[in-house]
N, C-alpha and C positions, 0 to 999 in steps of 0.2 A: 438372566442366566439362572437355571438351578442349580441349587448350592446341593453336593454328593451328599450331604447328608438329610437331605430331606427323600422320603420314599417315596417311590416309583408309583406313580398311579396308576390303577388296577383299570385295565381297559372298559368295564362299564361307567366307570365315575369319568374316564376319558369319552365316553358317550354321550352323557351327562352332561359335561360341560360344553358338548357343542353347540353351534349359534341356533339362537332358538326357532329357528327354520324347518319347516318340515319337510325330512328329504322321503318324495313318496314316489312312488313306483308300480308300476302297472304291467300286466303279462297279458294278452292275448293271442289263445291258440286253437287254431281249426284243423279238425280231424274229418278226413272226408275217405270214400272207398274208390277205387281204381282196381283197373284188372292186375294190380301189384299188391293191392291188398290194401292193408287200412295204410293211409300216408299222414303226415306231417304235413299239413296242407302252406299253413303260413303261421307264424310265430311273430310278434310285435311288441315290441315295449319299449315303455319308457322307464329310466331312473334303473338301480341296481334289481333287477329280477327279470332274470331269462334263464333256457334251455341251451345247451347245446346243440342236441338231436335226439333223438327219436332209434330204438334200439327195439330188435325184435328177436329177442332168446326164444320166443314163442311159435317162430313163424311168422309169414305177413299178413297175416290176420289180425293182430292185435301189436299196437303199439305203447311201448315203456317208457317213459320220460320221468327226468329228473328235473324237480322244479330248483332252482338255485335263486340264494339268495344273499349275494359275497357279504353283508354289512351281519348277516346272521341273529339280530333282531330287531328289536320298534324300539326309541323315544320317543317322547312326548311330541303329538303333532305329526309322527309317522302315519301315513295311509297305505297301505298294501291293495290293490286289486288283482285279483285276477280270474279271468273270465277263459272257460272251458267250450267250446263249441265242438260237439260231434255229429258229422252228418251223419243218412241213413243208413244204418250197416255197418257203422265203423266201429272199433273198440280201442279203448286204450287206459293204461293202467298208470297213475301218476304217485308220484312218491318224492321226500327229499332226503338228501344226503345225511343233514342231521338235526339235533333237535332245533324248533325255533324258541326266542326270547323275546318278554318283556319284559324291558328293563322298568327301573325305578323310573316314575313319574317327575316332572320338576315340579318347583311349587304352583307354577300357573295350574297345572290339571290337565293339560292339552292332550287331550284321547288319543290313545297307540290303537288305529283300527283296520282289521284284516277283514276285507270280503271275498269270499269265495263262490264264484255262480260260475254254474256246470249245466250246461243246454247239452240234453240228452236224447238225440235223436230217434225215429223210428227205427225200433228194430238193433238198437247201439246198446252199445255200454259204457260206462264208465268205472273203473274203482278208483277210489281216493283214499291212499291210504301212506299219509304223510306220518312222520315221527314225531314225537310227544312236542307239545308246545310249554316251555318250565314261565311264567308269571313271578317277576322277582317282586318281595314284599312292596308295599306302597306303589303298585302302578296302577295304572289306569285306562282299561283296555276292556275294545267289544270286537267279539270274533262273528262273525256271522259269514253262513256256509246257507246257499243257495240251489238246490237242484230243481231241476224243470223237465221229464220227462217226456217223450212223446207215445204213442202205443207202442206195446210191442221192447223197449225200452227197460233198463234194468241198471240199479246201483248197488255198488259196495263200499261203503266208507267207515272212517272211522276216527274218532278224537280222543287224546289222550292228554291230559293237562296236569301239570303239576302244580298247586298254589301252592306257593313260596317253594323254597328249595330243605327239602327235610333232608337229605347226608348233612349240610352246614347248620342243621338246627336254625332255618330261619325259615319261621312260618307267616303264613298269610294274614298278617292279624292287622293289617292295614291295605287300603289299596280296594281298587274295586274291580269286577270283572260282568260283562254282559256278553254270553255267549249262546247263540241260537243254527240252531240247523234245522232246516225247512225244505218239505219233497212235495212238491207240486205236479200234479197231472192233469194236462190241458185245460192249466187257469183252477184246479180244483186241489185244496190242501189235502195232502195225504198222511202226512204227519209231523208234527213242530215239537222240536225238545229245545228247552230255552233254561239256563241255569243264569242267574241274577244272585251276585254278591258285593257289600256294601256294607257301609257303615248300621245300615239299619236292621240288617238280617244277620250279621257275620253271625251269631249264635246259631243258626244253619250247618256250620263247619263242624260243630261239635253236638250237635242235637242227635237225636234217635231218630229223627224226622228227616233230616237232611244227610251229611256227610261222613256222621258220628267219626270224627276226629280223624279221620284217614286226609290226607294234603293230596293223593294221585285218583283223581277219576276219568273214567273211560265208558265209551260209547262207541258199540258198534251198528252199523245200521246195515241192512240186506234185503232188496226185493224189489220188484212186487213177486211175491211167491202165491202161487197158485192152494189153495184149503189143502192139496193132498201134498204137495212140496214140503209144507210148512210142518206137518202131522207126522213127515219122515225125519226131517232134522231136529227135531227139538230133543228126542233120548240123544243125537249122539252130539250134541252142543253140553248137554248136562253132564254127557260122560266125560269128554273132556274138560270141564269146569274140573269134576273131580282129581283127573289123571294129572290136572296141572298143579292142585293143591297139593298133590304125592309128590311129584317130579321135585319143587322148589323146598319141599319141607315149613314151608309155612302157614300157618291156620290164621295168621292175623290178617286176612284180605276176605271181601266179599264179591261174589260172581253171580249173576242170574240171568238167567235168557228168558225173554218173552215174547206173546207175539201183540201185534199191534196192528188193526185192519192186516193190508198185504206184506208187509214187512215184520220181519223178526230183528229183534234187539237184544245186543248182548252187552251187560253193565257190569264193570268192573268199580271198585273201592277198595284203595291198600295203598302201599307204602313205596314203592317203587313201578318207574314209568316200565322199567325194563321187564318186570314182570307183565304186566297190560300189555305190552307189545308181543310178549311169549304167547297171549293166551289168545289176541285177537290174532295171530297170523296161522295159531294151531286151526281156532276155528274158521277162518278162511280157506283152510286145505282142505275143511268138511264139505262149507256151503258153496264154494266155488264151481266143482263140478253138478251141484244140482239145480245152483240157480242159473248158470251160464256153460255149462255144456263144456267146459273146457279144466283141466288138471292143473292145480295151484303150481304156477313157475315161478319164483322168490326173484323180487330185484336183486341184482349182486351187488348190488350197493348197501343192501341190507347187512350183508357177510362181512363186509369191511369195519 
């Protein structure tokens, strides 16, 4: 029995202390076209992560899902999969309710690891554009995000990461992180961003070269954009880089858009996740109607 005066244990260290088993979980979901429009074809898992449904503020053209994930983050020995199938013609927009976690690692090291692969039909879409993932000090976690294109085929994503948690003043100064996002087009790489931190590099966090002491970074990824697509968005991705440094009043974050072969990227560095979520969903109301023909509609899950 616990004695009333000893405290309450804080629900990650009650994570922590569970059996060293790894409770993993798997999502698989197929998006196909019907004369109703994009459907929810079939949805499959195992372990804590699934959907409801499928929600269309859009029209039946495109469909919105909420990926859920009740346990709401990884220890040590957690595996996360989840696999995106869209047929030809289909579209749909995935997003989660709230931020994900990695917790603190136990002493064994057993890897907290999240993969994300997204099969992108002819002629389809996809955006991925889930809520910040916070990496609590000392874990030990590789996130890797997967896209597979077909012709004709088009994505929008985006990662926002917080190492260690900076409002509790607790930074990333232990623990490692392996995080890669890779866009392949029929078997052919189109572009690989891979950030790798560790014991051996942590001086990255704080370098001119690497992070220079900012704990929130962010990636947005968009395209394949056509040479004249690309040549029209970049003044007004710059201009709102700027109108957002106005709107928040602060100067200590860094923003840059570039392009990269077919794809344009937009990197954020600063201090808060909520900020990067401000500035990739401004710029998403930009490139959304130029890369995909359709007017940025906000999950309302976002609003909550």
């Amino acid at each position: 029995m616990t004695s009333l005066s000893q405290p309450t244990p804080r629900l990650p260290e009650i994570l922590q202390q569970r059996h060293a088993s790894a409770w993993n979980a798997e999502l698989s979901l197929q998006f196909g076209r019907t004369a109703r429009g994009t459907v929810l074809q079939r949805a499959e898992h195992q372990g804590p992560l699934y959907v409801q449904k499928a929600f269309y503020p859009e029209g039946p053209d495109l469909a919105q899902v909420y990926l859920l994930h009740p346990p709401g983050g990884m220890v040590s020995g957690d595996r996360l999969q989840i696999r995106v199938n869209c047929g030809d013609n289909s579209h749909a927009l995935l997003t989660t309710p709230g931020a994900g976690r990695v917790y603190r690692a136990r002493p064994d090291r057993s890897l907290q690891h999240q993969t994300n692969t997204l099969n992108v039909g002819p002629d389809s879409s996809v955006e991925w554009l889930p809520m910040e993932t916070i990496l609590y000090p000392d874990a030990c976690t590789r996130l890797d995000t997967h896209v597979n294109l077909a012709d004709g085929a088009h994505f929008i994503g985006w990662e926002i990461t917080s190492l260690g948690m900076p409002n509790q003043n607790l930074p990333f100064d232990s623990g490692n992180l392996s995080q890669t996002l890779q866009i392949n087009r029929n078997g052919r790489v189109l572009l690989r961003e891979r950030l790798q931190i560790d014991d051996r590099n942590r001086t990255l966090l704080g370098g001119s070269a690497g992070l220079r002491g900012y704990p929130v970074t962010g990636l947005m990824v968009a395209g394949p954009f056509t040479l004249t697509d690309t040549q029209a968005s970049v003044p007004l991705i710059e201009t709102l880089i700027k109108q957002l440094r106005q709107l928040t009043g602060e100067c200590d974050a860094l923003a840059a858009v570039s392009l990269t072969g077919e794809f344009m990227t937009i990197r954020y560095l600063g201090n808060r996740t909520d900020q990067a979520m401000k500035l990739f969903i401004r710029c998403w109301h930009e490139i959304r109607p130029q890369l995909l023909g359709r007017e940025a509609c906000e999950p309302r899950i976002w609003a909550t």
